[in-house]
C-alpha positions in Angstrom: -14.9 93.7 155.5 -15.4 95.2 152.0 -18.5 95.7 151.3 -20.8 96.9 148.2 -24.5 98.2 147.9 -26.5 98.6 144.2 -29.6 100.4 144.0 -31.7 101.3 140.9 -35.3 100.1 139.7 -38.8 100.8 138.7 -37.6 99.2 135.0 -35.5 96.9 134.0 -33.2 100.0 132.8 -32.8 101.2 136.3 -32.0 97.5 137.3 -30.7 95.0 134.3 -27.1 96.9 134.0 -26.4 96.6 137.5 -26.6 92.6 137.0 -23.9 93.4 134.4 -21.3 94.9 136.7 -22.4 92.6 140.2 -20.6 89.8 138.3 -17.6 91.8 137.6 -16.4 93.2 141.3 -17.9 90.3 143.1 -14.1 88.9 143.8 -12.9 92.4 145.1 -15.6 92.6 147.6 -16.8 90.5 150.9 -20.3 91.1 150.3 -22.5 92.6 147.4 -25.9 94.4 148.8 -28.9 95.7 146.8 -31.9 97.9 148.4 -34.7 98.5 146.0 -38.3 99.5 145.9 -40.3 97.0 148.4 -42.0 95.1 144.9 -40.7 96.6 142.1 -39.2 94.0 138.9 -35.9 94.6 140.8 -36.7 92.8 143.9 -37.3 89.0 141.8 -34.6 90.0 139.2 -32.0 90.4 142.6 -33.3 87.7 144.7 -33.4 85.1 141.3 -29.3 86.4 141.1 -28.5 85.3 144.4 -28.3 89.2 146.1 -29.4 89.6 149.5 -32.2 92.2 148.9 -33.2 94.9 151.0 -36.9 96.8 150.2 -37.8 100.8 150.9 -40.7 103.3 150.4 -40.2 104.7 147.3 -42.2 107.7 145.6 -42.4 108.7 142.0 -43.4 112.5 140.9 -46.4 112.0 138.4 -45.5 114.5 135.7 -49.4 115.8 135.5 -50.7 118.0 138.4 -52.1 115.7 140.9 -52.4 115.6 145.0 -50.4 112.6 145.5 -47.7 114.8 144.6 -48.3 116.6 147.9 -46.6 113.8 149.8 -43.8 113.0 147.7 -41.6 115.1 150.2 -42.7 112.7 153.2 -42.7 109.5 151.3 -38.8 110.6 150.0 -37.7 111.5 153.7 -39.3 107.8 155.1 -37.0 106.4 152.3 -33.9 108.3 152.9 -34.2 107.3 156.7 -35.0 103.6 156.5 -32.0 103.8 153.4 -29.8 105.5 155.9 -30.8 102.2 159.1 -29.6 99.9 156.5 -26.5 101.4 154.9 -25.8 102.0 159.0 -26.2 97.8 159.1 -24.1 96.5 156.0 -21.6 99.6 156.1 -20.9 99.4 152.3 -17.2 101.2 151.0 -19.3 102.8 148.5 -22.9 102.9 147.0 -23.9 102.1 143.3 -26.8 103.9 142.0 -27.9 103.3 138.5 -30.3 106.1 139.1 -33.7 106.9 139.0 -36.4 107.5 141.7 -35.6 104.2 143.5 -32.5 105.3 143.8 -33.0 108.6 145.2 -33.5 108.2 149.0 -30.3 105.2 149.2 -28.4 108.3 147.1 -29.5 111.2 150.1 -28.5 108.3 152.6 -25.0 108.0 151.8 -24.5 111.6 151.6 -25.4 111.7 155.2 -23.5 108.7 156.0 -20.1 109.7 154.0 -20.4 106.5 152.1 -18.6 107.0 148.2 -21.2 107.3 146.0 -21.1 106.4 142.1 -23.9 107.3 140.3 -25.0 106.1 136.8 -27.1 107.8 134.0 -28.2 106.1 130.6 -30.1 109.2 129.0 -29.0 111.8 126.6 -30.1 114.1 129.3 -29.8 113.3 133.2 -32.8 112.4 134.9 -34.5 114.4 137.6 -33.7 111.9 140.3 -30.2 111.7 139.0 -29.7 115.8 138.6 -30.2 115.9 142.7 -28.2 112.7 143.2 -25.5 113.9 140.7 -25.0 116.8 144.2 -24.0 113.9 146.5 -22.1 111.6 144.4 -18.2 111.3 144.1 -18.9 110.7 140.2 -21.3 110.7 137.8 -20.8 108.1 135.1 -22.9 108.6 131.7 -23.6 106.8 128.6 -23.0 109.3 126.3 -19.9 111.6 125.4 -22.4 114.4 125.3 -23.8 114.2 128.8 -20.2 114.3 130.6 -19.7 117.8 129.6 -23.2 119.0 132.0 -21.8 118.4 135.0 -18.4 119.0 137.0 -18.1 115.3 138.5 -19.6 113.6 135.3 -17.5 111.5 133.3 -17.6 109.6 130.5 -17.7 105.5 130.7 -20.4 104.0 128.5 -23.4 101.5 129.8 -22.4 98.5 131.2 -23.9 95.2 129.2 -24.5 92.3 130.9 -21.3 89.7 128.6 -23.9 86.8 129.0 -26.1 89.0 125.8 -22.8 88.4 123.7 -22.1 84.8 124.4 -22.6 82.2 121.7 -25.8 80.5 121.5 -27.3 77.8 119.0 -30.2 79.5 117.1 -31.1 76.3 115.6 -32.3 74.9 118.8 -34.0 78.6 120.0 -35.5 78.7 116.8 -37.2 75.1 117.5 -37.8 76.3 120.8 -40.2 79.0 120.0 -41.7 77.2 116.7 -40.1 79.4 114.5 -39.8 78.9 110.6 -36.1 78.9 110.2 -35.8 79.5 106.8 -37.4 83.4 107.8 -35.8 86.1 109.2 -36.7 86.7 112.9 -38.0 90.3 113.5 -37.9 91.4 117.5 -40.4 93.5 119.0 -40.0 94.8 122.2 -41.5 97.5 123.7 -39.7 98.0 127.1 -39.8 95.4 130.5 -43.5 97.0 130.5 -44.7 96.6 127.3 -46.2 99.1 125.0 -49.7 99.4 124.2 -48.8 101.4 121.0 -45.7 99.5 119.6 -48.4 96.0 120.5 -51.4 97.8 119.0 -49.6 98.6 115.3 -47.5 95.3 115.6 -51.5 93.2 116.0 -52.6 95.4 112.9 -49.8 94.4 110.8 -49.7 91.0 112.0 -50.6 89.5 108.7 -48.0 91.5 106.7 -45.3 91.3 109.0 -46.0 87.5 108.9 -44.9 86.9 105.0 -41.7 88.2 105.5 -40.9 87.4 109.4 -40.8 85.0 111.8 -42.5 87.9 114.6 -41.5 87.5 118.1 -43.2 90.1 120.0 -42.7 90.8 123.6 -45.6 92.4 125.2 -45.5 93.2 128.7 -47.3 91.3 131.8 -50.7 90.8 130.8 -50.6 92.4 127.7 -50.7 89.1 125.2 -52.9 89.6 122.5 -55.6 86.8 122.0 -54.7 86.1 118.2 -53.5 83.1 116.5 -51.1 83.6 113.3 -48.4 81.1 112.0 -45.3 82.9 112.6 -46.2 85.4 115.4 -45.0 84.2 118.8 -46.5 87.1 121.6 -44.4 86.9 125.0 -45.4 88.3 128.0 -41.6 88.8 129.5 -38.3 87.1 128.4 -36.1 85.3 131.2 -33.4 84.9 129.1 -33.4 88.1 126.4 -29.4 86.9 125.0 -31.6 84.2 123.6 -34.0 86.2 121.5 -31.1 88.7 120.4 -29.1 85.7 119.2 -32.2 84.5 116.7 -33.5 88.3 116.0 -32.2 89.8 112.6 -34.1 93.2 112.6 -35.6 94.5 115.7 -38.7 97.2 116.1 -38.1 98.6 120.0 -38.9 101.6 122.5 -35.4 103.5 122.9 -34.6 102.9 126.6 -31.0 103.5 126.5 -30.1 100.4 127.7 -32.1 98.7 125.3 -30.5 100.7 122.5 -27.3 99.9 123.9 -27.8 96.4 123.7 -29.5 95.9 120.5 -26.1 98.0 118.6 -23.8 96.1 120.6 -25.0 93.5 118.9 -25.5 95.2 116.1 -29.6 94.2 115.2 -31.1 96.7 113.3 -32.9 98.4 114.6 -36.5 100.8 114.3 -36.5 102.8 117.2 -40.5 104.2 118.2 -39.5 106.5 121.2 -41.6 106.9 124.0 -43.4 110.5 123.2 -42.8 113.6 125.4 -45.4 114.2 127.9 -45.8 110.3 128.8 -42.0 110.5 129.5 -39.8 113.5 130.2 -38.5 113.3 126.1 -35.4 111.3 126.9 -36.3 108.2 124.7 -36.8 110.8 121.9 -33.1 112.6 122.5 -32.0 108.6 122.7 -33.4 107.3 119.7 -32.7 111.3 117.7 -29.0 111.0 118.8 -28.5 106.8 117.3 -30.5 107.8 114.3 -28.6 111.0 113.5 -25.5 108.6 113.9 -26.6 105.9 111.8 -26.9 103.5 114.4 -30.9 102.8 113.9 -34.4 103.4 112.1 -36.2 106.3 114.6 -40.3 106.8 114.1 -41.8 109.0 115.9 -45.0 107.6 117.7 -46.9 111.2 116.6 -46.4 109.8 113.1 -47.1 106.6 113.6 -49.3 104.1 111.5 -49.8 101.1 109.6 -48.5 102.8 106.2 -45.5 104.6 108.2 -44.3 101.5 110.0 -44.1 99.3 107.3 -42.0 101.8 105.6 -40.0 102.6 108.2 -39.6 99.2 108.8 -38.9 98.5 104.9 -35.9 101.6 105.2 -34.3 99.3 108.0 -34.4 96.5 105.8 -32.7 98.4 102.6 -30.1 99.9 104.6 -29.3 97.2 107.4 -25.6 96.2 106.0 -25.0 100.0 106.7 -26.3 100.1 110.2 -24.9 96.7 111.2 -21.7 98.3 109.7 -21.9 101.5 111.8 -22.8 99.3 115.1 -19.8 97.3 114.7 -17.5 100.1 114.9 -19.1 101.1 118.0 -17.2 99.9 121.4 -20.3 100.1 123.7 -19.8 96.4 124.9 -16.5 96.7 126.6 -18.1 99.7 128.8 -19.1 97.3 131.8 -15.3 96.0 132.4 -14.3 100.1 133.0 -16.9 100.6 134.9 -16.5 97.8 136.9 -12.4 98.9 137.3 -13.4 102.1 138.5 -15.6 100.7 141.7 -12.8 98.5 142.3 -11.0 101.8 142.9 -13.3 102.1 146.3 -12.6 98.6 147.8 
C-alpha cells in the first residue's frame, strides 16, 4: 500500500494549495491522508473534499512578549508525539507539508519516523516554522526563484493552483447570481480567508465612490459583514466557490498572501495589493506584494499610507495601467506549477 499524508493550516494559504495537488496524485497512491489543527478552516475544507482527516494540538508563537509563549515547547512536543501515533498508523511513503505552524509537529514526526518529507513555502522569505522543518525535509519547494538560492535542499517549483480557478465559467449567470449590474465592471475585494478590518474599514468609507464605477463584491471574513445597504456593494462573509468570483472580477483590491497573489496573476486580475504590515505579520506580505509590484505584476499600497485619498488613487493607477499588468501576468507561467509539483511526489510512490 502507497500511501500519502498533507498537512498545513491555520489559513487557507497553509491549506487551499494542498487541495490543488490531492487531485493530481490521487491515482498513484492507495490512500491520501491529511492531519491538521483539531478546528482550524482546514479541518471542514478536508472533510467537505472527501479526505479522511486527522486533528493534533497545535501551538502558534505570538510575536509580542507574552506567557503563553512559555508553553509553546510542551504544546509542540504533545503535537510531534500524537503526529508521530498517527503517521505510525497510516504509514505514509512520504509527508506533504505546505508549511506553517500546523505543520510543524507532523514535519518533527517524520523526521523521527524516516518518512520522505516535501516541504512547501509560498513567501518571499521562509517562514519560521518552515526554516526548522526545511532541517528535516528531503526538499524544500518554493514559490519564488529567489528563495531557492537560501537553502541547500530548496528548489525551485512555483505554487500549486487549484485548475478548477481556471476553468470556464458563465459570468452572465454569476453575475445574476449575486445581483450584479452587468453592464459595470466587477471590482474584488478580498482581504484573506480571515478578513481584514483595515482593507473592510476603507472599502465601507468609499462605498459610495467605489459604487459609480463598480459592481463591489467584498469578502469580509466570518462575522465581519458590514450592516450597510448600497446598490452595487454585495459584502460576503466567505466564498465556497472563489473560481466563481475571479471569473466575474475585472480589477481586484487584496491582502498579498502569496497564494492569493498567485492566483489573482494567474489569472491575470489586476490587481492593488494592501500588504499585511510588519509587526502584525513577520513582513512577508510586504516582500510578496514589493517583489510583484517591482515586476509589474500588481498595484502595492502600503497600509502605513493608507486612506480614502490614497486608495482611490491607487486604485485609479490600476485602472490606467491594467492592459500592462494583465499583459505582464500573461507571460507569467505560475498556473502550470501544480502539475510539477505533483510529478515530483509521484517520485515517492
Amino acid at each position: 500500500m502507497k500511501n500519502i499524508v498533507f498537512t498545513g493550516g491555520g489559513t487557507a494559504g497553509h491549506y487551499s494549495p494542498n487541495l490543488a495537488l490531492i487531485p493530481l496524485v490521487k491515482e498513484d497512491f492507495d490512500n491520501i491522508y491529511y492531519i491538521g489543527s483539531v478546528s482550524g478552516p482546514e479541518k471542514s475544507a478536508m472533510q467537505k473534499a472527501g479526505i479522511p482527516y486527522y486533528g493534533i494540538t497545535c501551538v502558534k508563537l505570538t510575536r509580542k512578549f507574552t506567557l503563553k509563549n512559555l508553553a509553546i515547547p510542551f504544546k509542540l512536543l504533545k503535537g510531534v508525539n500524537e503526529s508521530e501515533k498517527i503517521l505510525k498508523k497510516l504509514s505514509p511513503s512520504v509527508v506533504f507539508s505546505k508549511g506553517g505552524y500546523v505543520a510543524l509537529p507532523v514535519a518533527v514526526a517524520a523526521h523521527r519516523l524516516k518518512i520522505p518529507l516535501i516541504t512547501h513555502e509560498s513567501d518571499l522569505s521562509i517562514g519560521l516554522a518552515n526554516k526548522v522543518a526545511s532541517k528535516y525535509s528531503t526538499a524544500v519547494l518554493t514559490s519564488f526563484e529567489k528563495t531557492a538560492q537560501t537553502l541547500p535542499n530548496a528548489y525551485y517549483a512555483g505554487t500549486p493552483l487549484r485548475e478548477d480557478l481556471f476553468k470556464p465559467r458563465n459570468k452572465t449567470e454569476i453575475l445574476k447570481k449575486y445581483d450584479l449590474d452587468p453592464n459595470k465592471k466587477v471590482l474584488l475585494v478580498t482581504g484573506g480567508s480571515q478578513g481584514s478590518k483595515s482593507i473592510n474599514e476603507i472599502v465601507q468609507k468609499c462605498a459610495y465612490t467605489l459604487v459609480k464605477r463598480y459592481n463591489v463584491v467584498h469578502l469580509c471574513g466570518k462575522g465581519k459583514a458590514p450592516e450597510i445597504t448600497i446598490s452595487g456593494y454585495k459584502a460576503i462573509e466567505f466564498a465556497e466557490d472563489m473560481g466563481e468570483l475571479y471569473a466575474i472580477a475585472d480589477t481586484a483590491v487584496s491582502r498579498a498572501g502569496a497564494n492569493t497573489l498567485f492566483e489573482l496573476i494567474a489569472l491575470a486580475i489586476p490587481t492593488l495589493a494592501i500588504p499585511l504590515p510588519k509587526g502584525n505579520s513577520r513582513g512577508d506580505q510586504i516582500e510578496n506584494a514589493k517583489y510583484f509590484s517591482d515586476n509589474g505584476l500588481i498595484g502595492l499600497l502600503l497600509e502605513e499610507n493608507l486612506s480614502e485619498k490614497s486608495f482611490l488613487k491607487a486604485l485609479d493607477e490600476v485602472e490606467n495601467n491594467r492592459e500592462k499588468i494583465i499583459e505582464n501576468c500573461k507571460k507569467t507561467n505560475y498556473r502550470n506549477s501544480a502539475k510539477a509539483i505533483a510529478k515530483y511526489i509521484k517520485t515517492f510512490k
